[in-house]
C-alpha positions in Angstrom: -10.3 8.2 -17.4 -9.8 4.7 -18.1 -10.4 1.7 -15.4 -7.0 0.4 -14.8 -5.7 -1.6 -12.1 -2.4 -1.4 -11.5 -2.0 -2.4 -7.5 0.6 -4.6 -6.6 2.5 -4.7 -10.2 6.4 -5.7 -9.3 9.0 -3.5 -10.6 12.3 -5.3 -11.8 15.3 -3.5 -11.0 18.5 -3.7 -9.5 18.6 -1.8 -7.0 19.4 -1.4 -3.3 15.9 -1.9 -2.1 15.4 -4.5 -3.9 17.8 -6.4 -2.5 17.0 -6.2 0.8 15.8 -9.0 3.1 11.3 -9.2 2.4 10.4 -9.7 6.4 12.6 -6.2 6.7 10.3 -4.3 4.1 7.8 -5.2 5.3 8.0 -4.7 8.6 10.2 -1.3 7.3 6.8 -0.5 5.9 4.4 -1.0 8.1 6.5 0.6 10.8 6.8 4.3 8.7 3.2 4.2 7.4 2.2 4.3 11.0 5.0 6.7 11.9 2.9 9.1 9.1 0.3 9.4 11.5 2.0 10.9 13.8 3.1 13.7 11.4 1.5 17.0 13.1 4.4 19.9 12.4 6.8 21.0 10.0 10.0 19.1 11.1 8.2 15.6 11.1 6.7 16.1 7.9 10.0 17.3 6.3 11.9 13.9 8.3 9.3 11.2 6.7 9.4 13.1 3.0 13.2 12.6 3.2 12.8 9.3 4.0 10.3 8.6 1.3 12.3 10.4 -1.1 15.8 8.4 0.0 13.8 5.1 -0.5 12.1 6.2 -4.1 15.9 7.6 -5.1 17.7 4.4 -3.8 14.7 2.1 -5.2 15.6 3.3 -8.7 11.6 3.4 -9.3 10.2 6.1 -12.1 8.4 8.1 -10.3 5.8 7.8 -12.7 4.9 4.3 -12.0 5.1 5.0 -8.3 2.1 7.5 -8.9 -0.1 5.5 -10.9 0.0 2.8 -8.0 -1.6 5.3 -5.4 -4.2 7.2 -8.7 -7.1 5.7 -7.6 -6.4 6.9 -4.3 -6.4 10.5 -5.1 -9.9 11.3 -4.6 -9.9 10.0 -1.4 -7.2 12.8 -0.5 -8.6 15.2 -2.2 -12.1 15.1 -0.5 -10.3 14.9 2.8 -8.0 17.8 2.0 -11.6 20.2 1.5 -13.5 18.8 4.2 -10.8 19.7 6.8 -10.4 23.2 4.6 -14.5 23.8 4.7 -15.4 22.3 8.1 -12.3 22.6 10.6 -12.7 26.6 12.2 -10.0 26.3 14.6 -7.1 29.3 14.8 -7.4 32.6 13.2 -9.6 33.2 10.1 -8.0 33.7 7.2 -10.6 34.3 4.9 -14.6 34.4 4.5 -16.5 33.4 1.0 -20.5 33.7 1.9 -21.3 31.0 4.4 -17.6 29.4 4.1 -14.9 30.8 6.0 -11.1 29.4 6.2 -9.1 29.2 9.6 -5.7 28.9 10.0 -6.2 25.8 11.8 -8.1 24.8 8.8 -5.8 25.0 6.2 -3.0 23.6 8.8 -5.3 20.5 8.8 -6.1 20.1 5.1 -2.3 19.9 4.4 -1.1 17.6 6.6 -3.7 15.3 6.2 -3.5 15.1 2.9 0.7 15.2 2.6 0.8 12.6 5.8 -1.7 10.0 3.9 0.3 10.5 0.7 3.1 9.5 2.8 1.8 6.7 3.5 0.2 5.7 0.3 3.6 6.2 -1.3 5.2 3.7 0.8 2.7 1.0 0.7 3.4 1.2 -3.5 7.0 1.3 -3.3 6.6 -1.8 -1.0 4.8 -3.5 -3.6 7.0 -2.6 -6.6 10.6 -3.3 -5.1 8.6 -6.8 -4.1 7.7 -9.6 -5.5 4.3 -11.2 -4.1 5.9 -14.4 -3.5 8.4 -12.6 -1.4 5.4 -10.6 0.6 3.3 -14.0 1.5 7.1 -15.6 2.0 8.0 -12.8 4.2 3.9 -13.1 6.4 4.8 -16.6 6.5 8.2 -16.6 8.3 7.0 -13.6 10.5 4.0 -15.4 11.8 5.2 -18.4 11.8 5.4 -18.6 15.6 1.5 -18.6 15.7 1.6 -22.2 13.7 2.3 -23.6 17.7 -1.0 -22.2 18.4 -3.0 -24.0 16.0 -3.3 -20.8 13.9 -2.9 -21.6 9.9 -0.2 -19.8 8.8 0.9 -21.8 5.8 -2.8 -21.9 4.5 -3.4 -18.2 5.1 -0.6 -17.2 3.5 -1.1 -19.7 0.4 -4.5 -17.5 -0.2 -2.4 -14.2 0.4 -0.2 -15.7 -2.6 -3.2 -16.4 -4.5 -4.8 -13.0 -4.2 -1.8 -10.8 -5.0 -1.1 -13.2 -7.9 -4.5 -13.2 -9.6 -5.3 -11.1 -12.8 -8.7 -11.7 -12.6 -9.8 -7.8 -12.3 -7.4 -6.9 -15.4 -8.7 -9.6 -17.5 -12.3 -8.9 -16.4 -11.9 -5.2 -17.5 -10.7 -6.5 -21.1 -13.5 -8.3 -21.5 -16.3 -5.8 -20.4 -14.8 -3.4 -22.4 -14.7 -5.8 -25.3 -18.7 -6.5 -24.7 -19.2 -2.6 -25.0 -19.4 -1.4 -21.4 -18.4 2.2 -20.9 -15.8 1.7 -18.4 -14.5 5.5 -19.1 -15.8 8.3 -17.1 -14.6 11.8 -16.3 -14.9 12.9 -12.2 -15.2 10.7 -9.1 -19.0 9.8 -9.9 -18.5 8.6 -13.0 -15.4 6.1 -11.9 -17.3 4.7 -9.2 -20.3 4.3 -11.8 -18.1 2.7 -14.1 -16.7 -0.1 -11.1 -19.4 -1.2 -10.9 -20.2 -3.6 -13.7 -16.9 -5.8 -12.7 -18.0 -6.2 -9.0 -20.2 -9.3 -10.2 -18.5 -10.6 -12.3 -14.9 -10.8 -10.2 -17.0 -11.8 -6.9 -17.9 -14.9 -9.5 -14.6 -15.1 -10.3 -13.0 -15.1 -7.2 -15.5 -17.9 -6.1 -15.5 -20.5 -8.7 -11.4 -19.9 -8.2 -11.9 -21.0 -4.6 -13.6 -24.1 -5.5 -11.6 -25.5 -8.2 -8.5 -24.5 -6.2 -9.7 -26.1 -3.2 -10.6 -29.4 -5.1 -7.3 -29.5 -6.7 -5.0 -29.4 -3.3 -7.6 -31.7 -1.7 -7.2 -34.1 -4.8 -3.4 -33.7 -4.2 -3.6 -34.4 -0.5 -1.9 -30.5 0.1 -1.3 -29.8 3.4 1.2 -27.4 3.7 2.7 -26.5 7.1 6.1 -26.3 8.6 7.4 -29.2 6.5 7.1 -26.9 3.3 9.8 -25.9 2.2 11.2 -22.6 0.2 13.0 -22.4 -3.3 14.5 -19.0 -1.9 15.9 -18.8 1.6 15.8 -15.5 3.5 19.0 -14.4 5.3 19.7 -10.9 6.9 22.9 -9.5 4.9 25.1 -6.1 6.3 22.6 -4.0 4.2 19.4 -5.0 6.3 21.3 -4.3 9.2 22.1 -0.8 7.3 18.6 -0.3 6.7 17.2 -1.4 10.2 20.0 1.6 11.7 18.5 3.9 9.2 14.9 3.4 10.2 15.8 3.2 14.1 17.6 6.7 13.2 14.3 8.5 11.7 12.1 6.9 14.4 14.5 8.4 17.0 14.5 12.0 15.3 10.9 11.9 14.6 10.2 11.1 18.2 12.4 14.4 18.9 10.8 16.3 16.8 7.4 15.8 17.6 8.6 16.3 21.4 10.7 19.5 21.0 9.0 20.7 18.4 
């Protein structure tokens, strides 16, 4: 299993999500990834994998690249999914393997753990591949914008958002540690988090002696960013946010239902 990263790598296509207004993604996104928590029954589960599986269909996104985004996230789910199975003895028991037994409530757990956080992951990588990063730290900056009357640096936070989402630092990093004869290959968890490693130092190095020369350069260029900046692409709502915003409002409204009547 090789290192790879792959987070945050845009997708071009023309396709209905695409094209939709950034600020709504992203709020779009952020509001269903939180709706996945509340996922404790058949119906809602079924309501936010049709959703998913409208926005992967309409985002014309192989689903291939979809999964490799949330990959390194796997583990994570399955460890979750067999610590509810092995430790959660609620309900009936369904079966019993030396000092291990399985519940109902056990296996009810493991599965909608694991489905509602691969919900969730899924959405947060279809975000990033129907957006550009520009268009993410664009979007932050317009939504918090507000703030700027408080004193808060918007324009400045947002201009490191940019940076971070844009670097290839990790990627290169990995070609060059491999070049140098590091065994960035491993088979199992362990060995994957063994093998990450050997690139923490190396991109924490990085990612400082960016910071400096950056910050030397917009001082040397007297950058101050702020509400004066100005943006190559303006952001207008068209009829097909609105479209999307009633679609969203819709699920919330029959998730809410079904977690009530359920």
């Amino acid at each position: 299993m090789a290192v790879r990263i792959s987070i945050g790598r845009y997708y071009s296509a023309d396709s209905p999500i695409h094209r939709l207004d950034p600020r709504l993604k992203l709020i779009a996104a952020i509001i269903y990834m939180a709706s996945c928590l509340f996922v404790s029954n058949v119906p809602t589960l079924l309501l936010a994998g049709a959703l998913i599986v409208l926005a992967m269909a309409l985002a014309r996104v192989p689903l291939g690249r979809v999964l490799s985004q949330i990959k390194p996230a796997m583990y994570f789910l399955v460890i979750t999914s067999l610590f509810n199975l092995f430790f959660v003895h609620t309900g009936t028991v369904l079966a019993a393997i030396g000092p291990f037994s399985f519940t109902t409530g056990g296996v009810s757990s493991a599965v909608f753990y694991t489905l509602r956080f691969l919900l969730l992951l899924l959405m947060g990588s279809l975000l990033m591949l129907t957006t550009q990063p520009m268009a993410i730290t664009d979007a932050v900056e317009r939504l918090f914008s507000p703030l700027e009357r408080l004193g808060v640096p918007v324009s400045q936070a947002t201009l490191i958002l940019s940076i971070a989402l844009l670097s290839q630092d990790a990627q290169n990093i990995v070609v060059a540690q491999t070049a140098r004869g590091a065994q960035l290959e491993g088979k199992g968890a362990l060995s994957y988090a063994r093998a990450c490693v050997p690139l923490l130092v190396p991109l924490f190095a990085s990612a400082v002696r960016h910071a400096d020369n950056l910050g030397r350069a917009m001082d040397a260029r007297c950058y101050t960013g702020g509400q004066e900046r100005t943006h190559y692409h303006v952001m207008r709502f068209a009829r097909r946010d609105a479209v999307a915003a009633a679609v969203l409002t819709l699920y919330l409204v029959a998730l809410a239902a079904a977690s009530v009547f359920a």
